[in-house]
N, CA, C and O of each residue as an XYZ file, in Angstrom:
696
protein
N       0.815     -1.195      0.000
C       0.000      0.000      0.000
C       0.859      1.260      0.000
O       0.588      2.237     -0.698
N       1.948      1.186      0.849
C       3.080      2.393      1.116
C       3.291      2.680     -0.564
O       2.835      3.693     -1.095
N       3.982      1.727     -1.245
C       4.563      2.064     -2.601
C       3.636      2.855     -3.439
O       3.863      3.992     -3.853
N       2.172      1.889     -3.731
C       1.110      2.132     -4.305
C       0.713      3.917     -3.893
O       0.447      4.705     -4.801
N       0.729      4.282     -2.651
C       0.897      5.808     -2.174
C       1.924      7.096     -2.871
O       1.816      8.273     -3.217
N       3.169      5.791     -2.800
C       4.313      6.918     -3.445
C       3.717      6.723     -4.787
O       2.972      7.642     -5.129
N       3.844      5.872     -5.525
C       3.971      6.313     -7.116
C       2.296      7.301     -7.326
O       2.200      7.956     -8.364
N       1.280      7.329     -6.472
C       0.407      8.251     -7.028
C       1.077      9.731     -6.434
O       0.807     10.778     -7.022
N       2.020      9.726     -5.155
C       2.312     11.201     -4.977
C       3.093     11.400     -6.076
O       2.840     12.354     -6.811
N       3.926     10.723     -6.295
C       4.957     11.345     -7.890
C       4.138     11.717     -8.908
O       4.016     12.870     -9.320
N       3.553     10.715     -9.335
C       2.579     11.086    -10.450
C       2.026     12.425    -10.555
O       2.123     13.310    -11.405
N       1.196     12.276     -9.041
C       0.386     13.959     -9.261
C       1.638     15.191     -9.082
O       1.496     16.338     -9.507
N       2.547     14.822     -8.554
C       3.642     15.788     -8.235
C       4.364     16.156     -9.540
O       4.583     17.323     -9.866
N       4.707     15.118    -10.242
C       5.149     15.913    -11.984
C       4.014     16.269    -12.849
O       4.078     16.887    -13.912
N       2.899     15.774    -12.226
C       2.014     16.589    -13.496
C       2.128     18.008    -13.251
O       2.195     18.857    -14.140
N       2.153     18.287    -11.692
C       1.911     19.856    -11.222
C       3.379     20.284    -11.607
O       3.525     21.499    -11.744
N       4.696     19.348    -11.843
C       5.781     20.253    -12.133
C       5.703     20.327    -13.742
O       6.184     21.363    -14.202
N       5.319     19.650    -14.432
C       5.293     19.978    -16.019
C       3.898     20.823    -16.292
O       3.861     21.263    -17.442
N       3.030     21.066    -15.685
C       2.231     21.733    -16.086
C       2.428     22.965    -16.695
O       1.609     23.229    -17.576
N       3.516     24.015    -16.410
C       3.458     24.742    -17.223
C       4.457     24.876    -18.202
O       4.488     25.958    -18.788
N       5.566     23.722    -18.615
C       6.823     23.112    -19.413
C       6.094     22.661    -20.662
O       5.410     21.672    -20.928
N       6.364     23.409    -21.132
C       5.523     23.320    -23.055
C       7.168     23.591    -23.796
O       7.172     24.538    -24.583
N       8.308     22.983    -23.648
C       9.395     22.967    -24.041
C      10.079     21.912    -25.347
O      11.206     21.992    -25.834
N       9.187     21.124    -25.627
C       9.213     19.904    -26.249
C       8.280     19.498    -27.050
O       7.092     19.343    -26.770
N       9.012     19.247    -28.463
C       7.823     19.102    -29.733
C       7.365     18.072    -29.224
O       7.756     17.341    -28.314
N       5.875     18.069    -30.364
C       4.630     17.397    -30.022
C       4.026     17.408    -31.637
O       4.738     17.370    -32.641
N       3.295     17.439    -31.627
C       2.474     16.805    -33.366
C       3.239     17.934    -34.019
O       3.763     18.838    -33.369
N       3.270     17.858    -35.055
C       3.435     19.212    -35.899
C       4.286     20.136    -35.472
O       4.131     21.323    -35.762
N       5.207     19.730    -34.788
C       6.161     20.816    -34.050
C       5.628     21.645    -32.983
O       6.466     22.501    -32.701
N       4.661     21.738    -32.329
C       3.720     22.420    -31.542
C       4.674     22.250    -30.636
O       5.557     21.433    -30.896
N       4.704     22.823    -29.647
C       5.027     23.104    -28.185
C       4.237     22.393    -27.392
O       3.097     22.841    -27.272
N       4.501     21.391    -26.797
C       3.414     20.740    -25.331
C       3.527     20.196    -24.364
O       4.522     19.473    -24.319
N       2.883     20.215    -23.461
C       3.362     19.925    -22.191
C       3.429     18.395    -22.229
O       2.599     17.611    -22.688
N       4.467     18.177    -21.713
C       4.564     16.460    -20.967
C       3.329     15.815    -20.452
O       2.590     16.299    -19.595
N       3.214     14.949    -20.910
C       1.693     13.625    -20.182
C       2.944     13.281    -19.405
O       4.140     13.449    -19.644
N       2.264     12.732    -18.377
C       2.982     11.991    -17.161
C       1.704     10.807    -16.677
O       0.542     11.001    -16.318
N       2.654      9.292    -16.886
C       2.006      8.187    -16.747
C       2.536      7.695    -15.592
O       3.449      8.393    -15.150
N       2.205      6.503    -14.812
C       1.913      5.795    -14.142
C       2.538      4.374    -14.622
O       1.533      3.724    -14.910
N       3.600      3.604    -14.844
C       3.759      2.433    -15.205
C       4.156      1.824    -16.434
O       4.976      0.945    -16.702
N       3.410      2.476    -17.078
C       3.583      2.404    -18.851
C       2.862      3.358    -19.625
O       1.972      4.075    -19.167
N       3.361      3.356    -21.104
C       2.494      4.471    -22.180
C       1.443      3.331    -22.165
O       1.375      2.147    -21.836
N       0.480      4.526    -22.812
C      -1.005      3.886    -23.181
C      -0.322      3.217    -24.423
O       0.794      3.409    -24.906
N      -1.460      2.271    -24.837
C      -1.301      1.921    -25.684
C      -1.479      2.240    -26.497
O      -2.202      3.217    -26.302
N      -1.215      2.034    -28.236
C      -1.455      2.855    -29.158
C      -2.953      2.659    -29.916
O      -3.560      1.623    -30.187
N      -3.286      4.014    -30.135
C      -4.664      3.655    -31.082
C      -5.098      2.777    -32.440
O      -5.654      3.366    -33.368
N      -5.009      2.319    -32.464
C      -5.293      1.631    -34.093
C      -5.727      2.192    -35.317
O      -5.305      1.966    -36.451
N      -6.795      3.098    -34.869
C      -7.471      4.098    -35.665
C      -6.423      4.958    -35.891
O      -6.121      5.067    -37.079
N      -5.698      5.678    -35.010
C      -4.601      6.884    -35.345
C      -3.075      6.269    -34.803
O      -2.389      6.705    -33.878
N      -2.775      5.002    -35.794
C      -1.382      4.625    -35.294
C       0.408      5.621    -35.612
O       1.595      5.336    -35.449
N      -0.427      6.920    -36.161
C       0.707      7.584    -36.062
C       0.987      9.140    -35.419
O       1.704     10.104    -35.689
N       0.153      8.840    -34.583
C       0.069      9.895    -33.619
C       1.137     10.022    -32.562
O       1.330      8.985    -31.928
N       1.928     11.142    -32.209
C       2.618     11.108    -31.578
C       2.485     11.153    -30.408
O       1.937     12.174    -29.994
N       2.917     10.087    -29.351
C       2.590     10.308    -27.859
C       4.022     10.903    -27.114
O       4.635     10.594    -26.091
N       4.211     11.916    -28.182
C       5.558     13.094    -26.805
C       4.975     14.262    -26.851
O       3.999     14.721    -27.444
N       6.184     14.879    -25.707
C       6.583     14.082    -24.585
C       6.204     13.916    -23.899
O       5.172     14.586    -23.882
N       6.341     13.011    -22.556
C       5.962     12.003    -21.797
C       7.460     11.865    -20.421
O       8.671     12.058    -20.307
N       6.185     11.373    -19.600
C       6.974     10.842    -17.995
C       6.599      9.791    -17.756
O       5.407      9.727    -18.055
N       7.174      8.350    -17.137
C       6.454      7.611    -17.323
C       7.254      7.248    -15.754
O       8.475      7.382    -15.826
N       6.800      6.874    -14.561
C       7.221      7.022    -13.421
C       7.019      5.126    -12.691
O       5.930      4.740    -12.267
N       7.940      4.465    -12.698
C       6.923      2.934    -12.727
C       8.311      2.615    -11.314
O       9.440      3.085    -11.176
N       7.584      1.715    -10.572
C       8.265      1.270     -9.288
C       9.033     -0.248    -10.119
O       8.772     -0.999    -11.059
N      10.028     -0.085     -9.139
C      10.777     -1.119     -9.919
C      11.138     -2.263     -8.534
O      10.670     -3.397     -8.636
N      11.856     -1.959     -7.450
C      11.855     -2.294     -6.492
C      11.981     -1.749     -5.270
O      12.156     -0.548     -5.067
N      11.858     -2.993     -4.049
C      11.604     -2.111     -2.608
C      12.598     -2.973     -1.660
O      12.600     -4.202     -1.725
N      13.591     -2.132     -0.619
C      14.337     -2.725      0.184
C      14.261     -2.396      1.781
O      14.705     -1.419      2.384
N      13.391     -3.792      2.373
C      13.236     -3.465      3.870
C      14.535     -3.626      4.393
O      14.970     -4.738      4.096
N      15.445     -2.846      5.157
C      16.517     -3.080      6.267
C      16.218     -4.062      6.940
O      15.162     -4.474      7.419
N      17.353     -4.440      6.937
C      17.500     -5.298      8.483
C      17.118     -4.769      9.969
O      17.598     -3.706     10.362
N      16.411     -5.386     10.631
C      15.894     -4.630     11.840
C      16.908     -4.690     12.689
O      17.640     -5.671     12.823
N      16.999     -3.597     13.325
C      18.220     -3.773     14.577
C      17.947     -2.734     15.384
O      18.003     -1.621     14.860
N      17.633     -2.813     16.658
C      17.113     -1.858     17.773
C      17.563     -0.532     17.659
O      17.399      0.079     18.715
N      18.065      0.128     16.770
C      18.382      0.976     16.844
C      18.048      1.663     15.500
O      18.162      2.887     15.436
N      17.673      1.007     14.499
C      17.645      1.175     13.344
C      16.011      1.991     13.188
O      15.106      1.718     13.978
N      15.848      2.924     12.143
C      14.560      3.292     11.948
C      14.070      2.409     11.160
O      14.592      1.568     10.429
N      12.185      2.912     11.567
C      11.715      1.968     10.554
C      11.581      2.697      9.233
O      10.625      3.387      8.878
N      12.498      2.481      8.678
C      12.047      3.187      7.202
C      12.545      1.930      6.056
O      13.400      1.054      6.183
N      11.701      2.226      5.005
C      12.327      1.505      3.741
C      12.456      2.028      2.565
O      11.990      3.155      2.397
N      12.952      1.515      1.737
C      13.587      2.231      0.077
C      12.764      1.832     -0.709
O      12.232      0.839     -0.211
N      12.193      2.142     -2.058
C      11.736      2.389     -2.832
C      12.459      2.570     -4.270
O      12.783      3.739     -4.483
N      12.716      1.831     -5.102
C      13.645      2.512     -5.786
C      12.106      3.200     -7.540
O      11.603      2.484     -8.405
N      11.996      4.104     -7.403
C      11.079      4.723     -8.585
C      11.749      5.184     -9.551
O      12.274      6.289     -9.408
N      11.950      4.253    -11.130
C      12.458      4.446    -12.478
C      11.356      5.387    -13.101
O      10.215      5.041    -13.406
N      12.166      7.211    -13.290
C      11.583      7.887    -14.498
C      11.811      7.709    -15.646
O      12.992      7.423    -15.844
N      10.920      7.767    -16.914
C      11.266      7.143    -18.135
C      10.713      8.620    -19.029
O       9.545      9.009    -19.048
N      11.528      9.084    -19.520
C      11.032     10.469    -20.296
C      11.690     10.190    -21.689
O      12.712      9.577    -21.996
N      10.663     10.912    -22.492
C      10.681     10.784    -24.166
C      10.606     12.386    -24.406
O      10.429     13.294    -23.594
N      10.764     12.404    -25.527
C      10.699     13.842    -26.422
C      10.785     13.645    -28.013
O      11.625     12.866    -28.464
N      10.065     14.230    -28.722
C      10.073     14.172    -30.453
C      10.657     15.353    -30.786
O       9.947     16.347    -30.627
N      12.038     15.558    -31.314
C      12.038     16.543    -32.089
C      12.776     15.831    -33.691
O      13.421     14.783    -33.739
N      12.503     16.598    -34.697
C      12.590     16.928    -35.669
C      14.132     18.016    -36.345
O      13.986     19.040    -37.012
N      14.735     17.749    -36.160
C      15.841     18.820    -35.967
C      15.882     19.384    -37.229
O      16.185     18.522    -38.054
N      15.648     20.810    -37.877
C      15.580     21.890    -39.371
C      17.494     21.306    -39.690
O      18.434     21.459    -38.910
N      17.518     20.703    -40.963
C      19.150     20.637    -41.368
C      19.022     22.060    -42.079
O      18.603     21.828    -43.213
N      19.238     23.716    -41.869
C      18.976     24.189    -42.419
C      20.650     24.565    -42.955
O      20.770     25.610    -43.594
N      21.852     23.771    -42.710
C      23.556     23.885    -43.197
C      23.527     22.662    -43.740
O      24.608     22.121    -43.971
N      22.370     22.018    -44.036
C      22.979     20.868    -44.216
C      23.161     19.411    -43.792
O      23.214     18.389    -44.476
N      23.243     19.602    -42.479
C      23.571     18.003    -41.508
C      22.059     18.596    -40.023
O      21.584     19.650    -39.600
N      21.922     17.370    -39.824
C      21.070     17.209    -38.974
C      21.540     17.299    -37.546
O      22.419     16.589    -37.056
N      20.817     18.310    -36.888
C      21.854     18.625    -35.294
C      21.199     17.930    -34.248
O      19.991     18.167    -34.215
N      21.786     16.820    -33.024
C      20.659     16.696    -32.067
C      20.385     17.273    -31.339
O      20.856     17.134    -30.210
N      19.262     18.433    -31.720
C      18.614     19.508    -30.986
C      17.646     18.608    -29.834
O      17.337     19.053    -28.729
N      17.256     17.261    -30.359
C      16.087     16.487    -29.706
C      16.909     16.491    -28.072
O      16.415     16.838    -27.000
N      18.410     15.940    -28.365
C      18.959     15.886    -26.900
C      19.129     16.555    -25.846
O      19.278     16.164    -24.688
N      19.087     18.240    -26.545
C      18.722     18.712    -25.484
C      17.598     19.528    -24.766
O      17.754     20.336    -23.850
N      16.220     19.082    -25.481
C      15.101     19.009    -25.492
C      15.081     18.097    -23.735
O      14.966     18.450    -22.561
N      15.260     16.844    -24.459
C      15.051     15.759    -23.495
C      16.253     16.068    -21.943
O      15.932     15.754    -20.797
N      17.412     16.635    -22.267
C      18.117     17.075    -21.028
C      17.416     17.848    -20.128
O      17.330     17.931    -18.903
N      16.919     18.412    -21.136
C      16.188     19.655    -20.057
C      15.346     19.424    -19.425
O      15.293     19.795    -18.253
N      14.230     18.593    -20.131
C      13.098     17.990    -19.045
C      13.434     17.036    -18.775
O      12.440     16.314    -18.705
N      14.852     16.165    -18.408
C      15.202     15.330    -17.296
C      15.512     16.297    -16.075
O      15.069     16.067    -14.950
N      16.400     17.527    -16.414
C      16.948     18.056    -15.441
C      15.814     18.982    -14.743
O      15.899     19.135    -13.524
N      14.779     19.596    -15.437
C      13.891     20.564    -14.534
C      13.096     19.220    -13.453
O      13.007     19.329    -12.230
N      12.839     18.607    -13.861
C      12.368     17.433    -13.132
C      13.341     16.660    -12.012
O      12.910     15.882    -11.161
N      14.383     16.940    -12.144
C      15.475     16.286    -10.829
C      15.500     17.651     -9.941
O      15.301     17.508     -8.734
N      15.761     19.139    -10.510
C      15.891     19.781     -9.726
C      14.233     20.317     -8.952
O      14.228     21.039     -7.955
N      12.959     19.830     -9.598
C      11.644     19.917     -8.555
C      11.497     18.446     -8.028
O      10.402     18.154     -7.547
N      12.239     17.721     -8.056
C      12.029     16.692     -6.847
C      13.050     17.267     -5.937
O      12.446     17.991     -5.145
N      14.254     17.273     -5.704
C      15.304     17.641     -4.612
C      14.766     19.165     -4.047
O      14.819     19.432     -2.847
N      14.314     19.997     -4.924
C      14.029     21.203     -3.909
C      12.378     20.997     -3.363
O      11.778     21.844     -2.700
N      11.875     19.830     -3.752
C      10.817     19.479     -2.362
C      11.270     18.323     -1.948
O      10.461     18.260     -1.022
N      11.763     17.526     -1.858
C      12.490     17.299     -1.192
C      11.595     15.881     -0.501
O      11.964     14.707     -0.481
N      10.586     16.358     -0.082
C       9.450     14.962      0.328
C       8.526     15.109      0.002
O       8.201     16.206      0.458
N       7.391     14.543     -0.804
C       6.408     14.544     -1.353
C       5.266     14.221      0.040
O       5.388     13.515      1.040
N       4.267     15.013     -0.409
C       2.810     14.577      0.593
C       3.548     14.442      2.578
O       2.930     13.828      3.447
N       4.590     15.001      2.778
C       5.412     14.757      4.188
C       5.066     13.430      4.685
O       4.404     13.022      5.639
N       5.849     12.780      3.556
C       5.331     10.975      3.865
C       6.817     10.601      2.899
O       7.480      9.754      3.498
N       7.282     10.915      1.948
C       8.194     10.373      1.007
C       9.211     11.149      0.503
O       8.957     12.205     -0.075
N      10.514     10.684      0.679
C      11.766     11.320      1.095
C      12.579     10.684     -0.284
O      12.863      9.530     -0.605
N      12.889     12.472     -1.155
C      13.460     11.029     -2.061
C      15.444     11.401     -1.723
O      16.077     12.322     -1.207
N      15.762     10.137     -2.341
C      17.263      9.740     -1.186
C      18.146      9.992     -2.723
O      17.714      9.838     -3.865
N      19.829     10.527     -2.173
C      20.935     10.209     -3.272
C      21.289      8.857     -3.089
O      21.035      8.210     -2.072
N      21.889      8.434     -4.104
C      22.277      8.626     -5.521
C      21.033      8.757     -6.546
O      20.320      7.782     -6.783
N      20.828      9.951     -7.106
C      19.351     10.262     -7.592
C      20.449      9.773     -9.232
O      21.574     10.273     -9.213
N      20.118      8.890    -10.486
C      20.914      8.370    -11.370
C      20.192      8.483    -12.674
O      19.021      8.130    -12.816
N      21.119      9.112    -13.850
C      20.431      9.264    -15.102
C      21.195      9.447    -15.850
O      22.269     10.049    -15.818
N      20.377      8.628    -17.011
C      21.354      8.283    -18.101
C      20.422      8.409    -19.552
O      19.241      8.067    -19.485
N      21.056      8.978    -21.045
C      21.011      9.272    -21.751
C      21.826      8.686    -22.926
O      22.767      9.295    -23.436
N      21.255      7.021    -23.467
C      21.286      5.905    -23.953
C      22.479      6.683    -25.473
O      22.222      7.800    -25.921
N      23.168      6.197    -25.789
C      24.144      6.617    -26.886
C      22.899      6.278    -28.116
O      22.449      7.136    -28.876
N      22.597      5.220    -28.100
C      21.844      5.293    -29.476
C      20.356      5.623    -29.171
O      19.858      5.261    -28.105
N      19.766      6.191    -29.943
C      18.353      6.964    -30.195
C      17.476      6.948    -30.954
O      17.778      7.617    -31.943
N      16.792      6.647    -31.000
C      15.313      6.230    -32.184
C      14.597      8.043    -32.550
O      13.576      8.685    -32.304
N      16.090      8.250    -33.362
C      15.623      9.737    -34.027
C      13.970      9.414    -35.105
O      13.676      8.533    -35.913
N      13.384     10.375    -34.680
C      13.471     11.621    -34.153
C      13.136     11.613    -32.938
O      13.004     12.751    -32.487
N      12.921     10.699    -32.138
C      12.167      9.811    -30.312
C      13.526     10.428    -29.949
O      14.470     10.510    -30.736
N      13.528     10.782    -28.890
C      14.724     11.429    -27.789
C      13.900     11.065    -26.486
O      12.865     11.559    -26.039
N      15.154      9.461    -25.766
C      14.083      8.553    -24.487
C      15.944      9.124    -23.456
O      17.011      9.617    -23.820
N      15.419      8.706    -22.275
C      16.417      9.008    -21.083
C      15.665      8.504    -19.729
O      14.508      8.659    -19.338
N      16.734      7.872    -19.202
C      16.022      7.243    -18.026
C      16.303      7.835    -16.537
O      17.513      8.005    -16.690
N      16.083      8.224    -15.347
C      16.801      8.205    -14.036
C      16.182      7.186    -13.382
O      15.380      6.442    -13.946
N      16.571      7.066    -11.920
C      16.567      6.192    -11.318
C      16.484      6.745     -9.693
O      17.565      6.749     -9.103
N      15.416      7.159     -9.012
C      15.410      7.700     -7.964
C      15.343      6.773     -6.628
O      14.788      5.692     -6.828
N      15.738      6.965     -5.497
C      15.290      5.893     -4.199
C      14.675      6.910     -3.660
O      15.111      8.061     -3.674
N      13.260      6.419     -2.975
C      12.734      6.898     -1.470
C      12.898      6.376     -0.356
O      13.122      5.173     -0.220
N      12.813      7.169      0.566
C      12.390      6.719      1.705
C      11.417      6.613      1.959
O      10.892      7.722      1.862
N      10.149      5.282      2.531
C       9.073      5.449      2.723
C       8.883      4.779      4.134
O       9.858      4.063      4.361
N       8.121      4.764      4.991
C       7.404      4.073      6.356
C       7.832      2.627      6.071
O       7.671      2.213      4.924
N       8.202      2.063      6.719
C       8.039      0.210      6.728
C       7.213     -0.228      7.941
O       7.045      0.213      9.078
N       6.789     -1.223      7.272
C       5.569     -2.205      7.632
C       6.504     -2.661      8.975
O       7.670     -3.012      8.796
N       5.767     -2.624     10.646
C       5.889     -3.071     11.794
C       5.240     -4.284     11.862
O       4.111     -4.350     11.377
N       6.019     -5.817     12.663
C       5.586     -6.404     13.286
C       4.457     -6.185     13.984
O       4.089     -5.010     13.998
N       3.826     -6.929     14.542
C       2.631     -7.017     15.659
C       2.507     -8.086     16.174
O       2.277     -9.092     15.503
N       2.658     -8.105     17.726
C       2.350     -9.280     18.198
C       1.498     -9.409     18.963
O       1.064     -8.570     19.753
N       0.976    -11.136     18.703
C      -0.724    -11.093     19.482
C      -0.332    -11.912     20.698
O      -1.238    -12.268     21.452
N       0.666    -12.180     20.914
C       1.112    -13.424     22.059
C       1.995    -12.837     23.050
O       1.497    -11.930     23.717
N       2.926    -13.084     23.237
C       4.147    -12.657     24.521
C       5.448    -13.791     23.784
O       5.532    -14.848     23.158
N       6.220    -12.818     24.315
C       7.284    -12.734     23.792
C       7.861    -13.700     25.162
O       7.374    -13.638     26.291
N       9.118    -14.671     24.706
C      10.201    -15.142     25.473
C      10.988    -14.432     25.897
O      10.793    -13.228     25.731
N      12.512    -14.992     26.805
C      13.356    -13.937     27.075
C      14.271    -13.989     25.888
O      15.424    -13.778     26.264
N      14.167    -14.238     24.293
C      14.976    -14.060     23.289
C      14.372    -13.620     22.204
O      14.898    -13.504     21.097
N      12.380    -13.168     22.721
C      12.733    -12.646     21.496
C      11.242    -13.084     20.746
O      10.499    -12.512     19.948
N      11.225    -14.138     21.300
C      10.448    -15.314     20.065
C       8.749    -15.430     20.693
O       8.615    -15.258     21.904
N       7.870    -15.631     20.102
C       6.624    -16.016     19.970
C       6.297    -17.273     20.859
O       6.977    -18.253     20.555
N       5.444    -17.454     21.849
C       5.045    -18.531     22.725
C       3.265    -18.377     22.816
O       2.611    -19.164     23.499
């Protein structure tokens, strides 16, 4: 349930940070704001299979690491949440050779997006996101598609024991 919590605070949290980021072609060269998904792109239409779905956030949980308990230790656990961002550009060869303008399309809305997670810092005052915040920008590219991935950890609440019995003097369930 904890995880299922974080990935809807991210979600609603980059829609409100791309909401006003119209930086990145879209049909026809238009300017438009980022869709931000949940897990995966929609799927494609059949009726309009060449419609462009950029750009895009696509925010999907990948895995979760409870600590080892040790009396001293908090209860917290990790989260690790993979962003997946796309961008279409089209780059004008107007000398001649084709420039990848798309790359730094897509830099930019990796980077405005790392720097509004770290300057809030915890989402909903429930989710803490942790360094090594990690991103990478694949050498080869499905021009005119410009994709880039990071790789964020949270901190979120971990799930407590409960016991319905009494405890021994080591510890254990009787």
């Amino acid at each position: 349930m904890t995880a299922f919590m974080l990935l809807q605070a991210i979600v609603k949290f980059l829609k409100g940070t791309v909401a006003d980021y119209a930086a990145a072609q879209g049909d026809r060269g238009n300017l438009r704001t980022p869709k931000v998904f949940d897990w995966f792109l929609p799927f494609k239409n059949p009726s309009n299979p060449d419609k462009i779905d950029f750009p895009y956030i696509v925010a999907r949980i990948v895995e979760g690491n409870d600590p080892l308990m040790e009396p001293a230790a908090p209860l917290l656990s990790t989260v690790r949440v993979d962003l997946l961002f796309g961008v279409y550009n089209e780059s004008k060869a107007a000398d001649g050779f084709v420039h990848p303008d798309g790359a730094y399309d897509l830099l930019n809305l990796m980077e405005h997006v790392r720097i509004a997670l770290f300057r809030e810092a915890a989402l909903e005052n429930k989710f803490r996101i942790e360094k090594p915040y990690n991103w990478k920008i694949p050498e080869e590219q499905p021009y005119p598609l410009w994709v880039g991935q990071a790789q964020s950890i949270w901190t979120v609440q971990s799930a407590t024991q409960q016991y319905n019995g009494r405890l021994d003097i080591h510890g254990h369930i009787f």
